[in-house]
C-alpha positions in Angstrom: 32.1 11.2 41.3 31.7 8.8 38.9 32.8 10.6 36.0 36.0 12.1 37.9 36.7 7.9 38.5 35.8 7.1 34.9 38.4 9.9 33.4 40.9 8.5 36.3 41.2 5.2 34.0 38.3 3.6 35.9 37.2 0.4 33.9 33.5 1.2 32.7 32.6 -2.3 32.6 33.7 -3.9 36.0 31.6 -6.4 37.5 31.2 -7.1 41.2 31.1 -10.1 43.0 27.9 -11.4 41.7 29.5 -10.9 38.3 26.6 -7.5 37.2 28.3 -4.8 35.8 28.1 -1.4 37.1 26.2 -0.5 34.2 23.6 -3.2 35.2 23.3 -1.9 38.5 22.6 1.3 37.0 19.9 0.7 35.1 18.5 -1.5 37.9 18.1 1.2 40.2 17.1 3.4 37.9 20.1 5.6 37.7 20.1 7.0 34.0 23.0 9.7 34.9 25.2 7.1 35.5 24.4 5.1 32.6 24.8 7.8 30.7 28.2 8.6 32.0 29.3 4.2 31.7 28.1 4.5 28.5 30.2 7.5 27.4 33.1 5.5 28.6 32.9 2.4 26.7 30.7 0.7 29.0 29.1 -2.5 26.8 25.3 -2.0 27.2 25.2 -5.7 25.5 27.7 -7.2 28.3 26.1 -10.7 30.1 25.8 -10.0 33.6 25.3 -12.4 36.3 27.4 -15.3 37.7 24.1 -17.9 37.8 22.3 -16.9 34.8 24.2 -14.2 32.8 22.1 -11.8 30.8 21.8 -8.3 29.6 20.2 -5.8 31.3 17.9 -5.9 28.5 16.7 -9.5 29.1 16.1 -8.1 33.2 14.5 -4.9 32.2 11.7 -7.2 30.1 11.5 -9.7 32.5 10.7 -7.0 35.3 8.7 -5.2 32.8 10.1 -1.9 33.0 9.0 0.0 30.0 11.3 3.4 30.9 14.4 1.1 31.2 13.9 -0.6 27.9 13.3 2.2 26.3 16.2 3.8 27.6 18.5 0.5 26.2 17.2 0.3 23.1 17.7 4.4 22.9 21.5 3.4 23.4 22.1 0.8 21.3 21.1 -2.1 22.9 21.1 -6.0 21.0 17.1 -7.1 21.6 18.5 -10.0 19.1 21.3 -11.3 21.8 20.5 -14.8 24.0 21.3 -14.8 27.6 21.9 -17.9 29.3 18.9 -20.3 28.7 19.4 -19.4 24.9 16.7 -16.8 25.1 16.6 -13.5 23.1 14.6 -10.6 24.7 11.4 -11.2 21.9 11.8 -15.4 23.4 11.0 -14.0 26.5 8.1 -11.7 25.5 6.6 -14.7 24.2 7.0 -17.2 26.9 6.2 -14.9 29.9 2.4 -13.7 29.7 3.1 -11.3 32.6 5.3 -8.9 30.4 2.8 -6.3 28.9 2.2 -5.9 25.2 3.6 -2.5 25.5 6.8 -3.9 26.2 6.7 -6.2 23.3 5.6 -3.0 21.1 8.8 -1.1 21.9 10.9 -4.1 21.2 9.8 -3.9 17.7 11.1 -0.4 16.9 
């Protein structure tokens, strides 16, 4: 389905109402196939999501401390080197949040 709307001219990188992407929503639930398929489309892996407190999915996928999904967005290109909205990059947050695990902080450095 989604790659049938995606070759139909569907934008890759709308947001919904809360301003995440689709490619956010994605990655929050976990749901690599479709990633996969945004991404193929142009989707920007490095687009600020959020109407609040825009950030990547990168910055969320440290901050929840979900090893798979960082890997998987660095894998594909992802910025670790881009601030979201409180001027933080993804290593800022490593530092500043003790509850993120060191392996976390390892796979940022590759």
């Amino acid at each position: 389905m989604v790659n049938t709307l995606l070759a139909s001219g569907a934008n890759p990188n709308t947001k919904d109402e809360e301003g995440r992407s689709i490619l956010y929503q994605a990655i929050l639930r976990e749901k690599y196939d479709i990633a996969d398929a945004l991404l193929a489309h142009g989707a920007d892996i490095n687009m600020l999501s959020g109407n609040e407190y825009p950030e990547t999915v990168l910055h969320f996928c440290v901050m929840k401390n979900r090893l798979e999904c960082d890997q998987y967005l660095i894998a594909h290109g992802a910025n670790k080197h881009l601030e979201d909205s409180f001027g933080y990059t993804v290593f800022d947050r490593v530092k500043t949040h003790k509850h993120i695990s060191k392996e976390i902080g390892e796979a940022l450095k590759k």
